[in-house]
Phi, psi and omega in degrees: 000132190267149171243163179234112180287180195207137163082203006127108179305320199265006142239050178287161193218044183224164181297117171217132144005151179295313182208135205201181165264112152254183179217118172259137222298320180295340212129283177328124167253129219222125184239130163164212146242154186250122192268121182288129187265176133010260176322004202047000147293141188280150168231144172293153164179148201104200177245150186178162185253189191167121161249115165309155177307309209270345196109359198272145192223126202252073199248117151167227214272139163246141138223148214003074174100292198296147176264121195227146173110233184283130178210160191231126165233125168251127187253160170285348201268339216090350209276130178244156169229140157237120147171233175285146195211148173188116191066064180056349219248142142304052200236162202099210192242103171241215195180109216238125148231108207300139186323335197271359209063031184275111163242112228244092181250129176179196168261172186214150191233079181063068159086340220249120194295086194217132187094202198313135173198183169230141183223139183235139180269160199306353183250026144092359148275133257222099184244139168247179189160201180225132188239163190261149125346303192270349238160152158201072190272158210042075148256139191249145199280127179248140183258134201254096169237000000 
């Protein structure tokens, strides 16, 4: 069952099933399940995907509205992340792949590639290091015998 919302993706205000398909007014579609509030607005929570209008696909634990815990962001470009996720974000011990196929395990900070990590470049060699919001001076190349 599809439902088609009115208003405000985070106040919606109509009676929805435990777990359903919604459609929000922008486009964006959300398959999962969903927590009825206080107030009968409904909130994502639980497990469920969310496709944005544009393409981008947000799937694994919702809590309050937001995707929090373990998680998958899939971009329309191919670039994907798995891992820890919070308030929609990338933050925590994840795993990034990049459009050139450049892969990236570390940590994430707010979206952001930041503290310990390993990055492997698209010909399979593997520098490891501490990387920055701004930067990732001294990575060190690791050889592989």
């Amino acid at each position: 069952m599809v439902k088609k919302g009115k208003g405000k993706q985070s106040e919606e205000d109509i009676k929805i099933p435990p777990s359903d398909i919604f459609i929000f007014p922008n486009g964006d579609k959300y398959e999962g399940d969903f927590c009825q509030l206080s107030d009968e607005t409904i909130s994502r929570c639980g497990t469920g995907r969310h496709t944005t209008y544009d393409g981008i696909i947000m799937e694994g634990t919702w809590e309050n509205n937001k995707l929090n815990g373990k998680g998958k962001i899939v971009h329309p470009s191919g670039a994907c992340y798995e891992g820890d996720v919070l308030d929609n974000m990338m933050h925590g011990q994840g795993t990034y792949v990049f459009t050139d196929k450049s892969i990236y395990e570390g940590q994430f900070n707010e979206n952001r590639l930041e503290g310990e990590g390993q990055l492997t470049d698209p010909s399979g060699q593997v520098w490891c290091g501490m990387f920055t919001k701004d930067s990732a001076n001294g990575l060190e190349f690791k050889l592989n015998m």
